[in-house]
N, C-alpha and C positions, 0 to 999 in steps of 0.2 A: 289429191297430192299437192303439198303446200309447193312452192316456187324455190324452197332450198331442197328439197330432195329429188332425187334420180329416177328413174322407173321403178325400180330396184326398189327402193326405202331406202337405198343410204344417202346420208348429206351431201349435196353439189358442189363440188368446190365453186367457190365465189370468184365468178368474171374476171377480176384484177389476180387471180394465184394467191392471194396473201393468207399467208397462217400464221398462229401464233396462239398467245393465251384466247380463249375464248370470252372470258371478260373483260376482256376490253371490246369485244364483238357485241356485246350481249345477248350472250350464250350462254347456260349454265354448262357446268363444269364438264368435260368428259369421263365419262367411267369406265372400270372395267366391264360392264356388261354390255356397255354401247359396243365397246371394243370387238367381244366376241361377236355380239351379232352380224356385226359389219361381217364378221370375217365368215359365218355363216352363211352370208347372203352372196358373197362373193364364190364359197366353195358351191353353193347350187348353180349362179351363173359360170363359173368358168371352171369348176371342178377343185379338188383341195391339190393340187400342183399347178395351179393355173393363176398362182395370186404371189404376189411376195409380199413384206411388208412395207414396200411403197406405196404400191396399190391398194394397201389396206389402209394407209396413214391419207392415201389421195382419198381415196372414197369418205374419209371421217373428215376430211381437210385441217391436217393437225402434222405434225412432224411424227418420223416413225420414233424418234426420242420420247414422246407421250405413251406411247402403246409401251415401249420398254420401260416403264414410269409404272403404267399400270398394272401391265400383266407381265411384263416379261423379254425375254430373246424367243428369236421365233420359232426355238422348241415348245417354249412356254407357251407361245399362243397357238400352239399347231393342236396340243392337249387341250387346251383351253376349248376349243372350237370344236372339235372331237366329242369332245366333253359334252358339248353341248347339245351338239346332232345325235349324240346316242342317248338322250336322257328325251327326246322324240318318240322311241320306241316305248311304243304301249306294253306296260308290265303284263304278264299271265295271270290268270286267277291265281290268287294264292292256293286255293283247296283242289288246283286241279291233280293229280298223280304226276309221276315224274315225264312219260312219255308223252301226254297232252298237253302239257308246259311246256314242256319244248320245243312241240310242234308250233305251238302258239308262237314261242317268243321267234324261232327261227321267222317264220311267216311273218313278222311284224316288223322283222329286221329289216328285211328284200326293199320295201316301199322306199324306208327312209333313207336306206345307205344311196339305192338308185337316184333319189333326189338330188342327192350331193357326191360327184363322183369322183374314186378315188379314196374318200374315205373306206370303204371295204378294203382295200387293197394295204392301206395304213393301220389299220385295225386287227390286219393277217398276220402284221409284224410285231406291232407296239402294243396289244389290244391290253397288258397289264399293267400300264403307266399310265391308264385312262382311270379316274378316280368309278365311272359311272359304269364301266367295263367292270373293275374291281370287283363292283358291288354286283353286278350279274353273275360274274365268277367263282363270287362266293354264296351264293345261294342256289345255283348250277351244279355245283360240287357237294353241296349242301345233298340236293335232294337223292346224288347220283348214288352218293353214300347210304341214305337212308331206306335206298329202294331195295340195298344190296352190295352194291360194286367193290365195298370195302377198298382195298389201297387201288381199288383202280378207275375211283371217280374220277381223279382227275383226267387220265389218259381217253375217258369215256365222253368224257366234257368239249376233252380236245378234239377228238374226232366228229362229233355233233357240229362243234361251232367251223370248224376247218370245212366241214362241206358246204355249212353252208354260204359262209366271206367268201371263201374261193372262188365259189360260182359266179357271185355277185359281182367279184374283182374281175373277174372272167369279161360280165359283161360288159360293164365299163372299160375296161380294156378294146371291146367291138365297136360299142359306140364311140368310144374316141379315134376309131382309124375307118373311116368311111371306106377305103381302096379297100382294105384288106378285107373287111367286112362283105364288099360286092366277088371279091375273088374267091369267098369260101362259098357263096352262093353258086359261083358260076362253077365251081370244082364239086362241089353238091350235083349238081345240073347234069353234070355230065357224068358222074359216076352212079348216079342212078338211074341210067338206061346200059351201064356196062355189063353184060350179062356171062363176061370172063371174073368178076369182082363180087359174088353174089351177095356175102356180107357186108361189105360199104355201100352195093346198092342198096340194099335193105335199111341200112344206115342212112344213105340219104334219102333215101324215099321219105321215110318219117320223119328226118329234120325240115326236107320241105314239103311234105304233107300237109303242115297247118298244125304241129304240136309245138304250140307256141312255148316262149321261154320261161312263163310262169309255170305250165307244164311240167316243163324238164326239172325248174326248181324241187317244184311239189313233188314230184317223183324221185328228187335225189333226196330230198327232207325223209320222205316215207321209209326208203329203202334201206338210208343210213340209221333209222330209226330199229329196221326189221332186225338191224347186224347187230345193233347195239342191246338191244333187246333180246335176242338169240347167248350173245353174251352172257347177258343176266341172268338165261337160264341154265345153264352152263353154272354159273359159281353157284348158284343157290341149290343145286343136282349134287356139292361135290361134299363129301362125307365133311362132319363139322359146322356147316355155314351156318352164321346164327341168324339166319333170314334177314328180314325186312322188310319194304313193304311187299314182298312177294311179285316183284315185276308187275303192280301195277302201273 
C-alpha cells in the first residue's frame, strides 16, 4: 500500500487538508471511474446509507464540486455505484433453461449485494433506473416469456427477484442493528421451549438449530422457484397456449 492511500484503496487526504486541482499536485486527472469506485469501497465499508458525498469528495481528497463535474448529484452517483456493484454479479450460462438461470443468477446476487449493504434494499426500490439492472431485466423477461408465461413474464420476474432482494435487505437490515438482532435470539430462546406455542416452537427450534441463513435463502430461491413453475404449468395446461419452452 503506497503512503497516499487508506486501508481501504481510497487516496488519504494529505496532512495540511488541502484540495484542489490535482495538477498542480501532480496528480493525474480525476475521473469518473475513480469517482465510482471510491464510492464502491465506501458502500462495502459503511454500507450504501452510511457515505454522503463529503465523504466520498474526502476519501478522493477533491471537492464534492469535482464528483458533480464528473458524474453527477448524488442521485447520479447513487446509480452510478449501484451500477457498479451489480455488474459484480456473475452472469448464468446463457444455454441454461429458464429455471437454472435463475437459480444461478439469484445465488450469485446474495454474496455481492451482502458485500455492500444496503444496496439490496435500494435495488427493491429503484432496481429499473439501474442501467446493469435494466439489462438483467430484459433478458429475465426475456426468457420468462419464451418458457411460456406470455403477458405474465413480467409479474413472474417480479416475484423471483422480490424474494430474493427482500431477503437479502432483510439481512442487512439484522446486521445493522446488533440489539435487535440479540433480542430475536433471545425471543427464539424462549419460544422454543414453550410448549403452550407448538408452531413458534417448532419455528424456533430450526432458526436456532443451526439452519443457517444461506439455508433459508436457498430454500426460499427453490420454493419460489416450485410456485413459479407450478404457474407455468398451469398456462401451458390451458386450452390454446402456444407452448414454449415447455417449462423447462
Amino acid at each position: 500500500m503506497s503512503p497516499s492511500e487508506t486501508g481501504n484503496g481510497a487516496p488519504r487526504r494529505r496532512a495540511g487538508g488541502t484540495r484542489g486541482p490535482r495538477s498542480t499536485r501532480d496528480q493525474p486527472p480525476l475521473t469518473a471511474t475513480e469517482i465510482i469506485e471510491a464510492g464502491v469501497r465506501l458502500t462495502a465499508d459503511r454500507g450504501f446509507p452510511g457515505w454522503s458525498l463529503r465523504d466520498l469528495a474526502a476519501a478522493l481528497d477533491c471537492w464534492p464540486t469535482a464528483i458533480a463535474h464528473h458524474v453527477g448529484d448524488r442521485n447520479a452517483v447513487e446509480i452510478a455505484v449501484v451500477d457498479a456493484i451489480l455488474r459484480r454479479v456473475p452472469m448464468p450460462d446463457p444455454g441454461l433453461p429458464w429455471r437454472p438461470w435463475f437459480r444461478a443468477l439469484l445465488t450469485s446476487l446474495r454474496p455481492v449485494l451482502l458485500a455492500h449493504p444496503g444496496v439490496a434494499r435500494w435495488l427493491g426500490i429503484a432496481a429499473p433506473i439501474v442501467p446493469s439492472a435494466t439489462a438483467i431485466i430484459e433478458e429475465g423477461v426475456r426468457r420468462l416469456s419464451a418458457a411460456g408465461f406470455g403477458a405474465e413474464a413480467p409479474a413472474a420476474y417480479v416475484t423471483l427477484l422480490n424474494a430474493a432482494v427482500h431477503l437479502i435487505a432483510a439481512e442487512d437490515e439484522r446486521d445493522a442493528a446488533p440489539r435487535l438482532r440479540d433480542s430475536i435470539r433471545g425471543r427464539l430462546a424462549d419460544l422454543r421451549d414453550d410448549p403452550a406455542r407448538p408452531g413458534a416452537a417448532a419455528l424456533a427450534a430450526t432458526l436456532t438449530g443451526g439452519w443457517e441463513r444461506d439455508q433459508i435463502f436457498t430454500y426460499t430461491v427453490d420454493r419460489t422457484l416450485d410456485g413459479v413453475q407450478a404457474r407455468l404449468t398451469a398456462l401451458l395446461a390451458e386450452p390454446g397456449d402456444a407452448g414454449g419452452e415447455q417449462g423447462r
